[in-house]
Residue frames as a rotation matrix with the C-alpha (Angstrom) as fourth column:
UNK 1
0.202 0.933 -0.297 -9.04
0.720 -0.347 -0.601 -9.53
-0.664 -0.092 -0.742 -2.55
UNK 2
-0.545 -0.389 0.743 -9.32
0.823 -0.420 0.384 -7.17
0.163 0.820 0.549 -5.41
UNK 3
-0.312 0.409 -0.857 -10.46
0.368 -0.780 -0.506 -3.31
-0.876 -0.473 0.093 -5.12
UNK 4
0.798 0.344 0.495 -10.48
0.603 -0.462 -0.650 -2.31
0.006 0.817 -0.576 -8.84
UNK 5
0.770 -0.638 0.015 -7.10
-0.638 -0.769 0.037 0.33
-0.012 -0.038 -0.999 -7.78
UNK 6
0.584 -0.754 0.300 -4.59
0.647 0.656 0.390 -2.57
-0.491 -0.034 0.871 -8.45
UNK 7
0.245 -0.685 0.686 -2.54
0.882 -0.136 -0.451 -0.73
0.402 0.716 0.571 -10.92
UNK 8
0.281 -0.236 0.930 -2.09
-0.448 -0.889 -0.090 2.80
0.849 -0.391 -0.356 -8.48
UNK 9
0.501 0.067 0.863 -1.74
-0.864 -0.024 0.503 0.30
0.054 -0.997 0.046 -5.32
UNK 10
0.914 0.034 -0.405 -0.11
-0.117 0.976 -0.183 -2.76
0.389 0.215 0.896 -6.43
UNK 11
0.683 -0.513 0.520 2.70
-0.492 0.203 0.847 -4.19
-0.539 -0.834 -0.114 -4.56
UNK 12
0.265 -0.739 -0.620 6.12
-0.840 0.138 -0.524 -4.98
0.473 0.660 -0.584 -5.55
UNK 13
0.908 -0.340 -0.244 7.92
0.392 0.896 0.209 -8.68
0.147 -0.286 0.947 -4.94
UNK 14
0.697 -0.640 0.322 10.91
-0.597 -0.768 -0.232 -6.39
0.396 -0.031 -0.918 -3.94
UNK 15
0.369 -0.119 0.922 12.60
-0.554 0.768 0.321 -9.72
-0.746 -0.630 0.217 -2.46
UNK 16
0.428 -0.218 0.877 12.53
0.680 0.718 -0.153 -11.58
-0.596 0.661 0.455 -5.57
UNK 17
0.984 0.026 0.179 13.67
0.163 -0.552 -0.818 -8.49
0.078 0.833 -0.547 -7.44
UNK 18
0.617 -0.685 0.387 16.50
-0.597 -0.087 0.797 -8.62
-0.512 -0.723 -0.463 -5.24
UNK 19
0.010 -0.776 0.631 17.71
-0.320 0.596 0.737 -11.35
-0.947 -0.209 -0.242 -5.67
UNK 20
0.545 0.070 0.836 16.91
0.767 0.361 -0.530 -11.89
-0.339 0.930 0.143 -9.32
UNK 21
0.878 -0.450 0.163 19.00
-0.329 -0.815 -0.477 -8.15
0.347 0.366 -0.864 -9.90
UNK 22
0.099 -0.960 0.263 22.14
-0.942 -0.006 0.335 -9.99
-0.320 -0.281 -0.905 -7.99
UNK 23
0.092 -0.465 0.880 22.01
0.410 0.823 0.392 -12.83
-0.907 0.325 0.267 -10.05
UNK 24
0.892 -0.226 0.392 22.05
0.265 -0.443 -0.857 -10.24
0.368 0.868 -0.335 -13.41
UNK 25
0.740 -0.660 0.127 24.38
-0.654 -0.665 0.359 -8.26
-0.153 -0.349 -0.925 -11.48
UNK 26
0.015 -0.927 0.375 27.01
-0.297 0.354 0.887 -11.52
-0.955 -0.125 -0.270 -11.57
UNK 27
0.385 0.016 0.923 26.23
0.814 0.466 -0.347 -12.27
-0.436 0.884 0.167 -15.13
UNK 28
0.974 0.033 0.225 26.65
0.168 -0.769 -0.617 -8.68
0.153 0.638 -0.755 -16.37
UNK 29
0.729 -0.563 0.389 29.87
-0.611 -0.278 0.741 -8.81
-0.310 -0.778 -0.547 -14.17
UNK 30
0.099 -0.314 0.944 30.88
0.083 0.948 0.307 -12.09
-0.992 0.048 0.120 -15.77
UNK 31
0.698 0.346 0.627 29.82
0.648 0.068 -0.759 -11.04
-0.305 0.936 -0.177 -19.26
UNK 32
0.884 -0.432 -0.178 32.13
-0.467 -0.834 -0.294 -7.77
-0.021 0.342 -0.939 -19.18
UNK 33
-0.045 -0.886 0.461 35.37
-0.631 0.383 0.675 -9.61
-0.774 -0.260 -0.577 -17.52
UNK 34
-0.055 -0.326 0.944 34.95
0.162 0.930 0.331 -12.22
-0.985 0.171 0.001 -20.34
UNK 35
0.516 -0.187 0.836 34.46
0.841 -0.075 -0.536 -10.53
0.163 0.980 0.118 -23.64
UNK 36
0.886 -0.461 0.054 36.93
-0.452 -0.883 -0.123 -7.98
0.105 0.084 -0.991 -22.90
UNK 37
0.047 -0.807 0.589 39.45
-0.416 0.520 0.746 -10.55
-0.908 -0.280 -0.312 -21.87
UNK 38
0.259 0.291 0.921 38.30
0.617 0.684 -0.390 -12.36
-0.743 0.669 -0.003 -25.39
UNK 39
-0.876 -0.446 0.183 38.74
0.416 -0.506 0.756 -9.12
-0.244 0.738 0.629 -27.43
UNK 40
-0.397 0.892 0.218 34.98
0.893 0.321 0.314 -8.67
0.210 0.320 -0.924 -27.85
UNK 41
-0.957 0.039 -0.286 34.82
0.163 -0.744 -0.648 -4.87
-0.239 -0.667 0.706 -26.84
UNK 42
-0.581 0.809 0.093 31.68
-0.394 -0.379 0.837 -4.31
0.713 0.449 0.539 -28.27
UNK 43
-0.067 0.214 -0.975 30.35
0.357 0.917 0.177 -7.11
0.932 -0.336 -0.138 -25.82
UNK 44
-0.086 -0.425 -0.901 31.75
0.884 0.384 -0.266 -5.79
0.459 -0.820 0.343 -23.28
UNK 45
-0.982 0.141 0.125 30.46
-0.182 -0.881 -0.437 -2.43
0.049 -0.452 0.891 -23.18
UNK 46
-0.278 0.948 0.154 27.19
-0.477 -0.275 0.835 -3.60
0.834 0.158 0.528 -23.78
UNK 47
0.259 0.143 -0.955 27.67
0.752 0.590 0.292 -5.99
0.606 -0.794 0.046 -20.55
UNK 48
-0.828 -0.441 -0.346 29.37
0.555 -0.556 -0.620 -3.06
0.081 -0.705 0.704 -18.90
UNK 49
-0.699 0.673 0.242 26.22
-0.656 -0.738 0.159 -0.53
0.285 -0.048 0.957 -19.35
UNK 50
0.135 0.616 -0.776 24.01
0.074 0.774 0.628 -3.66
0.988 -0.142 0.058 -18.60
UNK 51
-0.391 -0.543 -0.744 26.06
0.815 0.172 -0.554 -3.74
0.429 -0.822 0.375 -15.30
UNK 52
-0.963 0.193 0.190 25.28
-0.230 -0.953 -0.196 -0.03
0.143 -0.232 0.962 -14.57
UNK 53
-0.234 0.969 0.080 21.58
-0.760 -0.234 0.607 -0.24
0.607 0.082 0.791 -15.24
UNK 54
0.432 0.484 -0.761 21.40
0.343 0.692 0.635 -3.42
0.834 -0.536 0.133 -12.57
UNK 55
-0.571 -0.652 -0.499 23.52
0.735 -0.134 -0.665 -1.64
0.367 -0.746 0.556 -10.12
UNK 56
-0.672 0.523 0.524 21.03
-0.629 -0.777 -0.031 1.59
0.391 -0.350 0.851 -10.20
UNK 57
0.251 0.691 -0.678 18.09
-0.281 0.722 0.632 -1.38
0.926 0.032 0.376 -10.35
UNK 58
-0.336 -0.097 -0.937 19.90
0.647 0.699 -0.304 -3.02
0.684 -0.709 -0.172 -7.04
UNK 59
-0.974 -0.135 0.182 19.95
0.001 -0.805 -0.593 0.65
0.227 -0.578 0.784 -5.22
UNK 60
-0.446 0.812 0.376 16.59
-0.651 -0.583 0.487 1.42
0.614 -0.028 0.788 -5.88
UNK 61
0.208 0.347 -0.914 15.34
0.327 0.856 0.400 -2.23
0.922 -0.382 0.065 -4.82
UNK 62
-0.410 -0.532 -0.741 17.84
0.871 0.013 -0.492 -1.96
0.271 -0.846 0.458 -1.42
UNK 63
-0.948 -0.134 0.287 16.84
-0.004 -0.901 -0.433 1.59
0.317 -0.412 0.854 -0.82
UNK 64
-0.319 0.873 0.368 13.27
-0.726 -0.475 0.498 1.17
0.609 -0.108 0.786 -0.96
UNK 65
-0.132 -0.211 -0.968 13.55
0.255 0.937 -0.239 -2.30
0.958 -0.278 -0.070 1.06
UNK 66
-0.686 -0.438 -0.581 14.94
0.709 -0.225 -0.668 -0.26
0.162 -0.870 0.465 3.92
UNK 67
-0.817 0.454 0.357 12.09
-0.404 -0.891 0.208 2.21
0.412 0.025 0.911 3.77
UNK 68
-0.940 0.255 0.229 10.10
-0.077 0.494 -0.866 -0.57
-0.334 -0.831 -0.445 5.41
UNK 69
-0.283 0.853 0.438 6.09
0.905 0.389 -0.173 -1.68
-0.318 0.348 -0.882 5.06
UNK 70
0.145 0.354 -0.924 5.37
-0.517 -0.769 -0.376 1.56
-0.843 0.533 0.072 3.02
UNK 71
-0.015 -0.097 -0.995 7.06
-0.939 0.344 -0.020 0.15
0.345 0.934 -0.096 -0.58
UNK 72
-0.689 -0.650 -0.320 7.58
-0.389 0.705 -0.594 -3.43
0.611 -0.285 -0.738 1.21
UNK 73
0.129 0.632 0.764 4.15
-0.893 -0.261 0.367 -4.60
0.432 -0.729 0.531 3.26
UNK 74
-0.934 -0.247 0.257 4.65
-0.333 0.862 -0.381 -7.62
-0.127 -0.442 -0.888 5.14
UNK 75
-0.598 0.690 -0.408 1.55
0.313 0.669 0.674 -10.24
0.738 0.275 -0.616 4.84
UNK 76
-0.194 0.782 -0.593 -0.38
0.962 0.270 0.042 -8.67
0.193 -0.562 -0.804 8.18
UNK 77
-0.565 0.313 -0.764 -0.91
-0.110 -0.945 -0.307 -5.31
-0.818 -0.090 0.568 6.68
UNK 78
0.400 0.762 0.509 -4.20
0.428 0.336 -0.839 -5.09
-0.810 0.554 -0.192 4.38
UNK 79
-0.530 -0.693 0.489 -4.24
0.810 -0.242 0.534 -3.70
-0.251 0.679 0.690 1.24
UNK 80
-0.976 -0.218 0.007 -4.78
0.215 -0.955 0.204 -0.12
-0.038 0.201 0.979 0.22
UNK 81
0.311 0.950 -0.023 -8.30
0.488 -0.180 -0.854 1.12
-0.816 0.254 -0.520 0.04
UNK 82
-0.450 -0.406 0.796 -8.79
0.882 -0.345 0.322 2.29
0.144 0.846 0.513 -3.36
UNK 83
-0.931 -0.224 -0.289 -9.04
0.218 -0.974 0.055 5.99
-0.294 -0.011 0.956 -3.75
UNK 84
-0.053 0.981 0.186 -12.12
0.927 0.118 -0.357 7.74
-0.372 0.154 -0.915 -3.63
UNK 85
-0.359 0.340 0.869 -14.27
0.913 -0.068 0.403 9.65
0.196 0.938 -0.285 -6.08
């Protein structure tokens, strides 16, 4: 059902963000350990600061997970009335 307040009320897939940030999270992991071992440093900081920026990315995800059907509704809570005028 649409209200018109999608973009102030819209739900995250916080689930799939998961798990799509811990499958960057081993690549970025994988990318550093392997052009630094190669010699590639350039490579490898840019996988290393990659790393970083999915590790903050995992926190937030995990943190707001645990904060429960506020950021996270489960399917048998409605959605938001939109905001009135």
């Amino acid at each position: 059902m649409r209200t018109g307040s999608e973009p102030a009320t819209a739900r995250s897939a916080l689930r799939a963000r998961f798990w799509l940030s811990l499958w960057g999270l081993v690549w970025a992991i994988f990318g550093t350990a392997v052009f630094a071992l190669t010699g590639r440093f350039g490579w490898a900081v840019a996988c290393g600061v990659l790393w970083l920026v999915v590790t903050v990315d995992l926190t937030m995800i995990l943190r707001h997970l645990r904060q429960g059907p506020h950021y996270q509704p489960g399917r048998d809570i409605p959605s938001y009335l939109p905001p009135r005028r």
